[in-house]
C-alpha positions as CSV (number, residue, x, y, z in Angstrom):
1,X,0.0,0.0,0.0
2,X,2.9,2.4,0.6
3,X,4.6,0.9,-2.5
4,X,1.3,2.5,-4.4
5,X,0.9,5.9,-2.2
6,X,4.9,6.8,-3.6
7,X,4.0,5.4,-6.9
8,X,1.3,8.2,-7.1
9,X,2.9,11.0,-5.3
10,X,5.8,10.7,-8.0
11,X,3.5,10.2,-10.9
12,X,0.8,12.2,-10.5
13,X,1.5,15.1,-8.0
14,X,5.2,16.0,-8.7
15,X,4.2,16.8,-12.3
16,X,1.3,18.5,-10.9
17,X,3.3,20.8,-8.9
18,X,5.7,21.5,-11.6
19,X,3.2,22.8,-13.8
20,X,1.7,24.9,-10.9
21,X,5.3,26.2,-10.2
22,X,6.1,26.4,-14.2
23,X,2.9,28.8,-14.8
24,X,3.2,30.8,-11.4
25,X,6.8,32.2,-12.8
26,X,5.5,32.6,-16.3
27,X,3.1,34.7,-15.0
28,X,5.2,36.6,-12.7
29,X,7.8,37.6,-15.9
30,X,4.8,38.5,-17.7
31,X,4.0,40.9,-15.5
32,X,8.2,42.1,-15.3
33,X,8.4,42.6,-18.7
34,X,5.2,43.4,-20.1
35,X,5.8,47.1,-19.6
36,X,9.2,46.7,-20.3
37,X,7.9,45.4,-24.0
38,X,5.3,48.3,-24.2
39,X,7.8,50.7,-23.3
40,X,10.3,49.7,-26.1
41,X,7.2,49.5,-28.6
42,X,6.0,53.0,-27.6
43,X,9.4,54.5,-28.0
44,X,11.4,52.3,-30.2
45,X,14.2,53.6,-32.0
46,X,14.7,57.4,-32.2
47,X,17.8,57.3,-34.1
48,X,16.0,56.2,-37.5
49,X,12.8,57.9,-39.3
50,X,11.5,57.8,-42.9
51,X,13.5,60.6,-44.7
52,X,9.5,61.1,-46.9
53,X,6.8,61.3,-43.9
54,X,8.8,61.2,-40.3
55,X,7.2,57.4,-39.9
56,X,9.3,55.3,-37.5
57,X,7.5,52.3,-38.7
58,X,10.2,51.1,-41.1
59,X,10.7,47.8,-42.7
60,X,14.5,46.3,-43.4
61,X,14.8,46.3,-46.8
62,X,18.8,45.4,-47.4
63,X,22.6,46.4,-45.6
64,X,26.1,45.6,-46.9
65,X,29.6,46.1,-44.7
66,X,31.5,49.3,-45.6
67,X,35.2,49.4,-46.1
68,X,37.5,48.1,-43.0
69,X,39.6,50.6,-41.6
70,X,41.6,51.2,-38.4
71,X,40.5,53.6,-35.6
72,X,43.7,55.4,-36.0
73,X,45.7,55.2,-39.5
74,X,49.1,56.7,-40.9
75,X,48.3,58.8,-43.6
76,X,49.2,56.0,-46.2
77,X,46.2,54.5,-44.9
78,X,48.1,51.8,-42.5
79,X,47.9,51.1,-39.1
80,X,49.6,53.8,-36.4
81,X,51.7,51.6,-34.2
82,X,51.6,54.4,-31.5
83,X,48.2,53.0,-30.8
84,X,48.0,49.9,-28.4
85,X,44.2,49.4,-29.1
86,X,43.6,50.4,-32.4
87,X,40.6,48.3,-34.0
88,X,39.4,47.6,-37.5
89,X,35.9,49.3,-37.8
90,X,33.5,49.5,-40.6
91,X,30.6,51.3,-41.5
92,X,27.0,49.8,-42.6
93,X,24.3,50.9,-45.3
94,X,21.2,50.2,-45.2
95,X,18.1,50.4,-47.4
96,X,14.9,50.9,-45.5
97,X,11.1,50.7,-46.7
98,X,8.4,53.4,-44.6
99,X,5.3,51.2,-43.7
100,X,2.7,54.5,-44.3
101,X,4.0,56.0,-47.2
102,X,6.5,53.3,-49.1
103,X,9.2,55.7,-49.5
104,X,12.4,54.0,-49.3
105,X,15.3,55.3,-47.1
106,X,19.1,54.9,-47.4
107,X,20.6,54.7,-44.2
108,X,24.3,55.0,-43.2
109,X,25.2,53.8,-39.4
110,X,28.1,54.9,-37.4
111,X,31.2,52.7,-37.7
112,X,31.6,50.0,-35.3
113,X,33.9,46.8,-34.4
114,X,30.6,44.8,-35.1
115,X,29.0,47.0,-37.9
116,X,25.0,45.6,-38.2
117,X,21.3,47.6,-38.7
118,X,21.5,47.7,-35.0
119,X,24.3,50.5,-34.8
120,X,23.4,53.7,-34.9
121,X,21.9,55.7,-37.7
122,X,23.7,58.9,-38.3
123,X,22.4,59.7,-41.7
124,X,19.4,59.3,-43.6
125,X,18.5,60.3,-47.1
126,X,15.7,59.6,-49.3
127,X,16.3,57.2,-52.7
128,X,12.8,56.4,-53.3
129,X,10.2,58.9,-53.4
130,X,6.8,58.2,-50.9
131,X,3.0,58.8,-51.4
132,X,1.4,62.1,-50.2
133,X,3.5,65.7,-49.8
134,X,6.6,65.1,-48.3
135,X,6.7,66.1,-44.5
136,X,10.6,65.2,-43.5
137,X,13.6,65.9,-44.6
138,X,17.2,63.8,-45.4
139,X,18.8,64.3,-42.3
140,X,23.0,63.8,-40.5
């Protein structure tokens, strides 16, 4: 009889609990970072903008690597040895597509060690006109 009583506290209400346990911390991070995810939504990125309407709404269209370069170069274009830390850094283009008014943007981002569409945009100008009057202006 105890044989069967184990049998069916491990079986039946040790998965039990887990589940319990599992949906009682899902709910609690829900909770965390719900306005976390609203926050981000609401404010998103403020370094990027349609160059047509001033839409932040934009859609990745395309992005290639710039040119490598050091962080500090002779004037030959080689790397300064006076430097100890002296990285290659790239730039990154980017071709972007405005949700509202499907004017396409062309992006440049600030160079980086790890150049993606996530650096920074510094400059923006318009390749593709949009619909409607145009609100915004190329911009960097």
């Amino acid at each position: 009889m105890e044989a069967l009583l184990v049998g069916v506290l491990w079986l039946v209400l040790l998965p039990l609990g887990l589940i319990v346990i599992f949906h009682v911390y899902r709910i609690f991070f829900k909770i965390i970072f719900s306005p976390l995810a609203i926050i981000k939504y609401i404010f998103g990125r403020r370094d990027i903008r349609c160059t047509w309407c001033l839409a932040r709404n934009l859609k990745f269209l395309r992005g290639e690597v710039g040119d490598w370069k050091y962080t500090h170069e002779t004037k030959s274009g080689n790397q300064d040895l006076r430097y100890k830390k002296n990285p290659m850094i790239a730039g990154y283009d980017s071709i972007y597509i405005c949700n509202r008014c499907n004017a396409e943007s062309s992006c440049r981002h600030v160079m980086t060690k790890k150049p993606s569409k996530k650096a920074k945009v510094w400059r923006g100008i318009n390749s593709v006109e949009g619909l409607g009057p145009r609100k915004g202006a190329d911009y960097g």
